[in-house]
C-alpha positions as CSV (number, residue, x, y, z in Angstrom):
1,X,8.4,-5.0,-13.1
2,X,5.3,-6.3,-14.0
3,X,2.7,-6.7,-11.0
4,X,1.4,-10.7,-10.8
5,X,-2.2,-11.1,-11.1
6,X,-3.3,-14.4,-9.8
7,X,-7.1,-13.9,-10.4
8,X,-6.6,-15.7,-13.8
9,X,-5.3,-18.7,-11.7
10,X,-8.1,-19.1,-8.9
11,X,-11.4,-20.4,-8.9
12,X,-14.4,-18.1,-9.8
13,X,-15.6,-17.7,-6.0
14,X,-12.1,-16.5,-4.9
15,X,-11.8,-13.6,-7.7
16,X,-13.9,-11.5,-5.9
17,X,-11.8,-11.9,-2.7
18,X,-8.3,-11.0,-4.6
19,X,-10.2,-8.2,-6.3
20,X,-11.5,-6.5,-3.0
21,X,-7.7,-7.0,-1.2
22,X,-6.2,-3.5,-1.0
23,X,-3.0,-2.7,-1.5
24,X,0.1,-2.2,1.0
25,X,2.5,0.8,0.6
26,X,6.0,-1.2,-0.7
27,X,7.8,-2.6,1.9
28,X,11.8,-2.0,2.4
29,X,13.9,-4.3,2.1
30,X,17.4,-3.9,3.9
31,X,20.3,-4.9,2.1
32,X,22.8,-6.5,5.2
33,X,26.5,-8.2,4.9
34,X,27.1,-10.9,7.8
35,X,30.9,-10.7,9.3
36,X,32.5,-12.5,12.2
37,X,34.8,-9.7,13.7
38,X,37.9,-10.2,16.0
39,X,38.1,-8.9,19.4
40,X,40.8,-10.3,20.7
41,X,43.5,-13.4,20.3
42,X,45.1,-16.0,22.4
43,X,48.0,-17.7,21.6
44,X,47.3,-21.5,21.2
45,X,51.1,-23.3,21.2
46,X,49.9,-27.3,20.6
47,X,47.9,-25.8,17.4
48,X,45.8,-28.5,17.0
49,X,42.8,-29.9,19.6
50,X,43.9,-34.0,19.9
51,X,42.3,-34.8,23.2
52,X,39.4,-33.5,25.4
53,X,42.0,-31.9,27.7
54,X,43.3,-30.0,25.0
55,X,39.9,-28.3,24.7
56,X,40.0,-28.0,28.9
57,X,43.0,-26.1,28.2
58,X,42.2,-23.6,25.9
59,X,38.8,-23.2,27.6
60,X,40.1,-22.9,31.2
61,X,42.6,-20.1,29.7
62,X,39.5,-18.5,27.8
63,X,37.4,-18.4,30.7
64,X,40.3,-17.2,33.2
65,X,38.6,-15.8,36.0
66,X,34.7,-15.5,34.8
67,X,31.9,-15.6,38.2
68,X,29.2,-17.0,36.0
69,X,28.6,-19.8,33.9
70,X,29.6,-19.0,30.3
71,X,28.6,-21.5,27.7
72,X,31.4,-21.2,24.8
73,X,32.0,-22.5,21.3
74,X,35.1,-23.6,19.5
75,X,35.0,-23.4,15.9
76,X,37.7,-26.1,14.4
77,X,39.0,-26.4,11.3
78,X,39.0,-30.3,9.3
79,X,42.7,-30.5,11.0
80,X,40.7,-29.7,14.2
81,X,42.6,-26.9,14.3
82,X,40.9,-23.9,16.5
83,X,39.8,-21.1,14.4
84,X,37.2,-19.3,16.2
85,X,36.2,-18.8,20.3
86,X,33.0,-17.3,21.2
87,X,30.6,-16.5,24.2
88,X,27.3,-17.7,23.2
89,X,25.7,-17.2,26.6
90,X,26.7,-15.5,29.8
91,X,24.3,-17.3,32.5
92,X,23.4,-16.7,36.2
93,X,25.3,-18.6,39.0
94,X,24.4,-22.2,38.0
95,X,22.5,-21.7,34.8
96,X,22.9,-21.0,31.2
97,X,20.5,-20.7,28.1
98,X,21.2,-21.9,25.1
99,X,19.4,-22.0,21.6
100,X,20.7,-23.8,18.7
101,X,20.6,-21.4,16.1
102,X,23.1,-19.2,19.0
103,X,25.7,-22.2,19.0
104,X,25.4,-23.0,15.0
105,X,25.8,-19.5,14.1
106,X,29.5,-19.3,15.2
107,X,30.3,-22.9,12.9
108,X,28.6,-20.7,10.0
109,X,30.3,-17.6,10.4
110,X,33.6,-19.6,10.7
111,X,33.6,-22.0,8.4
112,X,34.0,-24.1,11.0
113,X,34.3,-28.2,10.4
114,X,33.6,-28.9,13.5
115,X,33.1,-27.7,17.0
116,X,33.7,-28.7,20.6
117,X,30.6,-27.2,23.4
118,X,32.2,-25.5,26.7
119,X,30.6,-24.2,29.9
120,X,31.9,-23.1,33.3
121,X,31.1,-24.8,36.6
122,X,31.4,-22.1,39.3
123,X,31.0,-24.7,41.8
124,X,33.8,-26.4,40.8
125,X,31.9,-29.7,40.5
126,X,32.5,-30.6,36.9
127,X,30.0,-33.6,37.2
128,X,27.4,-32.6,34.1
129,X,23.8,-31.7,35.3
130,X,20.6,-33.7,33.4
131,X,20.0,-30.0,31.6
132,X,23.8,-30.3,30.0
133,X,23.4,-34.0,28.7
134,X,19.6,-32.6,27.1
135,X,20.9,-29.7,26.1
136,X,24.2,-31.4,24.6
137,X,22.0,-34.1,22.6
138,X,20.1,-31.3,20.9
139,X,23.0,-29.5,20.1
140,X,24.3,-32.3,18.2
141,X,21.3,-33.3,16.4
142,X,20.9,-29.1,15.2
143,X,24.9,-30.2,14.1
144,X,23.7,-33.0,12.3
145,X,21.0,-31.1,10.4
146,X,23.7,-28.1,9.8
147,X,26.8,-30.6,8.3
148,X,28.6,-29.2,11.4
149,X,29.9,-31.9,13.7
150,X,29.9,-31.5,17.8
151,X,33.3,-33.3,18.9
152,X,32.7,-32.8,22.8
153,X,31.3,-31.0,25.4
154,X,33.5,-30.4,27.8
155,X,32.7,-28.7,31.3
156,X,35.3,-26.7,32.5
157,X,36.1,-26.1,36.3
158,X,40.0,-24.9,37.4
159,X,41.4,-28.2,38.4
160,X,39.6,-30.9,36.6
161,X,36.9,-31.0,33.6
162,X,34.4,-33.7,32.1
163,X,34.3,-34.8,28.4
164,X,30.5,-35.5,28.0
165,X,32.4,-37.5,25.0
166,X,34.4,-39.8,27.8
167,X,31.3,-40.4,29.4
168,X,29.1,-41.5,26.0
169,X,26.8,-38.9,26.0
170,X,28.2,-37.4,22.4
């Protein structure tokens, strides 16, 4: 492989800088493959995701028995079809972090079409917080950006849930 030389290309006061720049023992470079891998299955009998509590649903069945608020994803297929669930976060007892790249990951590594948001209440107040809408609108805009469209966001308590869809914030 033939080394560049870029003093041909500069400016005459900048050859002397290039010339003087010592060079770095080669850097390695790792070779990686990317896999999504199975741990476990549940069995989905309606197949397809039509309605918001659909989603609550398969969530609540999910998230059977967690202490802490879990922020999920659902990867869907273009018959909104679930494909994929996955723990992005595991949280405190009333928080959660989340970070884009985290939540678009899983649409990438699925081949997901779309994907529907979840997190636990352990309060069992499913009435979103100020910090779910925000973090919900980013979420969709990183979608957006991505080709991946958010459907919902649904928060997820045992006997009732919120669409943040119902209520216009998606």
């Amino acid at each position: 492989m033939k080394k560049y030389d870029y003093t041909e290309q500069l400016p005459l006061p900048f050859v002397d800088v290039v010339k003087e720049v010592k060079e770095q023992p080669a850097k390695r470079v790792n070779i990686v493959s990317v896999k999504l891998v199975r741990e476990a299955s549940l069995l989905y009998k309606n197949r397809r995701i039509a309605s918001p509590s659909d989603a609550w649903e398969l969530f609540k069945e999910y998230l059977d028995g967690v202490d802490r608020e879990h922020f999920v994803v659902m990867a869907l297929d273009t018959k909104n079809q679930p494909t994929a669930i996955h723990t992005c976060h595991i949280g405190s007892l009333n928080a959660s972090i989340v970070h884009p790249r985290e939540i678009m990951k899983i649409g990438v590594l699925s081949n997901a079409a779309s994907l529907i948001l979840g997190h636990n209440h352990p309060s069992n107040n499913p009435e979103p917080s100020q910090e779910d809408i925000d973090v919900t609108k980013r979420l969709i805009e990183a979608g957006k950006m991505m080709g991946i469209e958010i459907l919902d966001h649904v928060i997820v308590c045992d006997e009732s849930f919120v669409s943040l869809k119902e209520k216009g914030y998606v």
